[in-house]
C-alpha positions in Angstrom: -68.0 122.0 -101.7 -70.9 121.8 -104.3 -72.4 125.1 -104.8 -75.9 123.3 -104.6 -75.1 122.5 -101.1 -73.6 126.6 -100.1 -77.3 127.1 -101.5 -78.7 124.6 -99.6 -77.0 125.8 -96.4 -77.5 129.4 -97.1 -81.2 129.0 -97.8 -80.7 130.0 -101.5 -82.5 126.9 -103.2 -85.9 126.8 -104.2 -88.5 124.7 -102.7 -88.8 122.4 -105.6 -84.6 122.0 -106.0 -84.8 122.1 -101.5 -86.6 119.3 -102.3 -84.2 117.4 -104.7 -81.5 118.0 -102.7 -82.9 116.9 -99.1 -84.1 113.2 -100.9 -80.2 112.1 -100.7 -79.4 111.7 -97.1 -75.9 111.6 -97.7 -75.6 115.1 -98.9 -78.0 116.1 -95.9 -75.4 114.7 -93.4 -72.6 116.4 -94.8 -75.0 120.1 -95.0 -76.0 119.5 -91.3 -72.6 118.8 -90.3 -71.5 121.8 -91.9 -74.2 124.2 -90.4 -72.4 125.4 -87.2 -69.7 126.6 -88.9 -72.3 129.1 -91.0 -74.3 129.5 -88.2 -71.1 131.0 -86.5 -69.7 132.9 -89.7 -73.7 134.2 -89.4 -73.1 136.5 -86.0 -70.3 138.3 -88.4 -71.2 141.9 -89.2 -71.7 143.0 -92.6 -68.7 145.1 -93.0 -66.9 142.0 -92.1 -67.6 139.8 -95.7 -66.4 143.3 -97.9 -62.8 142.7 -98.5 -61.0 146.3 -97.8 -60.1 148.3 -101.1 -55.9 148.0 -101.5 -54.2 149.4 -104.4 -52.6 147.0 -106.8 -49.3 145.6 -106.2 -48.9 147.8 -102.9 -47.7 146.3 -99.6 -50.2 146.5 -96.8 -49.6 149.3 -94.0 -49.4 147.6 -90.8 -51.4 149.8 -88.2 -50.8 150.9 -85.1 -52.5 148.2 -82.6 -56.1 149.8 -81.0 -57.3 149.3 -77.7 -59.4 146.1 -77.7 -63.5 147.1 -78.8 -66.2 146.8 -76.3 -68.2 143.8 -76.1 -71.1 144.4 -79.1 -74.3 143.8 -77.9 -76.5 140.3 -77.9 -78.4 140.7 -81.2 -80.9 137.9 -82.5 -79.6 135.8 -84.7 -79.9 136.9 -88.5 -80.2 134.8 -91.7 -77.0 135.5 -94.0 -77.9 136.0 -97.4 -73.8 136.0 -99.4 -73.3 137.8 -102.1 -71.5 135.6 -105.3 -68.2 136.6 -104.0 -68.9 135.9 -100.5 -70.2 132.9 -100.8 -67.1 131.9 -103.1 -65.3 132.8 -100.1 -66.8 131.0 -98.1 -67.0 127.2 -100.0 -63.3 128.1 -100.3 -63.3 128.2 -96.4 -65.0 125.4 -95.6 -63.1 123.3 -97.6 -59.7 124.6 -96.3 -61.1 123.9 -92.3 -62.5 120.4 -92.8 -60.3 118.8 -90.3 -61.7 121.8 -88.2 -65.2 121.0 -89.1 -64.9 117.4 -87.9 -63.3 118.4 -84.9 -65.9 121.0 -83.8 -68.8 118.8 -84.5 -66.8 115.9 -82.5 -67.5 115.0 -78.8 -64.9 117.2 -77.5 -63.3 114.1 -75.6 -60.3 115.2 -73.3 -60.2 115.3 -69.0 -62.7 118.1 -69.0 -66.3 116.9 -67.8 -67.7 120.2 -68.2 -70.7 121.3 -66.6 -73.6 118.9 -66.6 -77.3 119.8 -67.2 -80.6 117.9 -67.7 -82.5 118.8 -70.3 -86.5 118.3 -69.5 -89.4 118.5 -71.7 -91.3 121.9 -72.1 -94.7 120.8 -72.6 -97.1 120.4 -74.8 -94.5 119.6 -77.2 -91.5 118.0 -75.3 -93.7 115.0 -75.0 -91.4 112.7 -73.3 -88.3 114.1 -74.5 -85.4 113.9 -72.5 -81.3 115.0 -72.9 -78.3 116.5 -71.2 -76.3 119.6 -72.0 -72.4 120.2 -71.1 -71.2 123.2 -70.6 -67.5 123.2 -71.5 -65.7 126.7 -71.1 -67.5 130.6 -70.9 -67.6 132.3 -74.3 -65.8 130.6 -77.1 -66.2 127.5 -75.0 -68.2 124.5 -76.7 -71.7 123.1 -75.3 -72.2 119.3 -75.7 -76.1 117.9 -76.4 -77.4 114.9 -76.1 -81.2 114.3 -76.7 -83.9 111.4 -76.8 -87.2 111.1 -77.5 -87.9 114.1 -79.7 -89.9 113.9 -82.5 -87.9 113.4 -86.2 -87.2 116.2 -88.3 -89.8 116.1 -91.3 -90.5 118.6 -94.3 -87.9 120.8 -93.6 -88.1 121.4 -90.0 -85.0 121.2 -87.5 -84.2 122.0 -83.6 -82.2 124.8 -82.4 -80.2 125.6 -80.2 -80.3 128.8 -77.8 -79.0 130.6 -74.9 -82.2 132.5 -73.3 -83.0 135.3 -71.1 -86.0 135.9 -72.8 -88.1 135.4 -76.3 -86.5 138.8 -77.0 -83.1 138.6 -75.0 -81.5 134.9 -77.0 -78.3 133.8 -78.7 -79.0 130.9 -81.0 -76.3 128.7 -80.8 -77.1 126.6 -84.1 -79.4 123.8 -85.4 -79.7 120.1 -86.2 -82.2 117.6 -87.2 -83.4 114.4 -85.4 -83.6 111.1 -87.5 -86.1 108.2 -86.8 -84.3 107.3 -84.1 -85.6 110.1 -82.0 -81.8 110.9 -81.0 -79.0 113.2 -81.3 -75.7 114.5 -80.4 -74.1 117.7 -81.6 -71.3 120.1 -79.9 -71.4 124.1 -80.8 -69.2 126.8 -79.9 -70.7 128.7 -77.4 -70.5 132.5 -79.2 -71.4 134.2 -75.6 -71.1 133.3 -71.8 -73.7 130.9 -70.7 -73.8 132.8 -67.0 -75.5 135.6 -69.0 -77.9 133.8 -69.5 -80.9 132.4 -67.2 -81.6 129.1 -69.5 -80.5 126.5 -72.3 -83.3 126.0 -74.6 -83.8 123.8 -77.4 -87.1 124.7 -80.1 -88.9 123.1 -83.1 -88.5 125.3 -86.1 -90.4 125.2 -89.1 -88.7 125.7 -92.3 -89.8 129.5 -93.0 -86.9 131.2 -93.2 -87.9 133.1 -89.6 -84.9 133.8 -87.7 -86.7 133.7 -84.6 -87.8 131.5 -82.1 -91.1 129.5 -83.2 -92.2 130.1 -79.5 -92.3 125.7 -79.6 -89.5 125.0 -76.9 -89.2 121.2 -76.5 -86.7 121.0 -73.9 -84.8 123.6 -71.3 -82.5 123.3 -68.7 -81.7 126.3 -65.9 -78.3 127.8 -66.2 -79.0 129.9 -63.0 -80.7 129.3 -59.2 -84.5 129.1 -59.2 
């Protein structure tokens, strides 16, 4: 991996080199199909990146097993700025799992149908959107989407995914752009258990760096009774 595309997909580049870098499509395909995987190594904590402190040339202790952690809490997602020697890390990672890569951004294929949900439009801006989601599995499951009709990404700006309770209470689940087609398909892992949660939304984000959600929801389908 270039290390002008870990800055591109760790939001490190200028606007002017941002720029530069998003006028070859070919190195945009390969950033957006590498962005799950960050978006995932993103719900890491901290303490997580900092390799432990080992004396040289010592064996590691094996500890004693611990009982298993509670469940931590649904945060908002975060933007993940690396350190030089995390993001080394990291491009070393990414190049080691690129089988993996392909495979999590693949259909899924296989018996399981999954779960099947239509994805309507959220008005104003859904327009005449339109889409289906499939569940597949609880919590380091996968969700399948499909979409039509939304508008193509431009000047930056991408969808993402989420799993919603609330504009405070959400788990994004990652992000990808539309091309002039109007159409996409991307599979993510699901980090967290879709029953948790009362909806699957999908937003239009502007390209501000703003973790949040832009409050512009284009389509939604219920994961719960109305």
């Amino acid at each position: 991996m270039s290390e002008r595309l870990l800055d591109y997909l760790t939001g490190e580049l200028r606007p002017e080199e941002r720029a530069a870098f998003e006028a070859d499509p070919a190195r945009v395909a390969e950033a957006e199909r590498l962005r799950p995987i960050v978006t995932q190594l993103e719900s890491l904590e901290r303490e997580e990146w900092d390799p432990p402190q080992a004396p040289a040339l010592v064996l590691p202790v094996v500890p004693e097993p611990e009982p298993e952690p509670e469940p931590a809490p649904r945060r908002r997602r975060r933007v993940l700025t690396l350190r030089p020697m995390v993001a080394a890390g990291l491009a070393l990672l990414l190049l080691a799992i690129g089988v993996g890569a392909g495979r999590l951004l693949g259909d899924g294929g296989g018996p399981d149908r999954g779960r099947v949900l239509a994805l309507d439009p959220v008005q104003p801006a859904g327009g005449a959107a339109h889409g289906t989601a499939t569940i597949l599995g609880r919590a380091g499951g996968r969700a399948r989407f499909v979409v039509r009709g939304l508008k193509p990404s431009a000047n930056g700006g991408f969808y993402e995914l989420w799993l919603m309770n609330s504009a405070d209470d959400l788990v994004s689940l990652g992000s990808f752009r539309v091309p002039a087609s109007g159409e996409a398909a991307v599979t993510v892992p699901l980090p967290a258990d879709p029953d948790a949660f009362a909806a699957l939304d999908i937003s239009a984000e502007p390209a501000d760096g703003n973790p949040a959600h832009s409050a512009r929801s284009v389509l939604r389908a219920p994961l719960k009774p109305s």
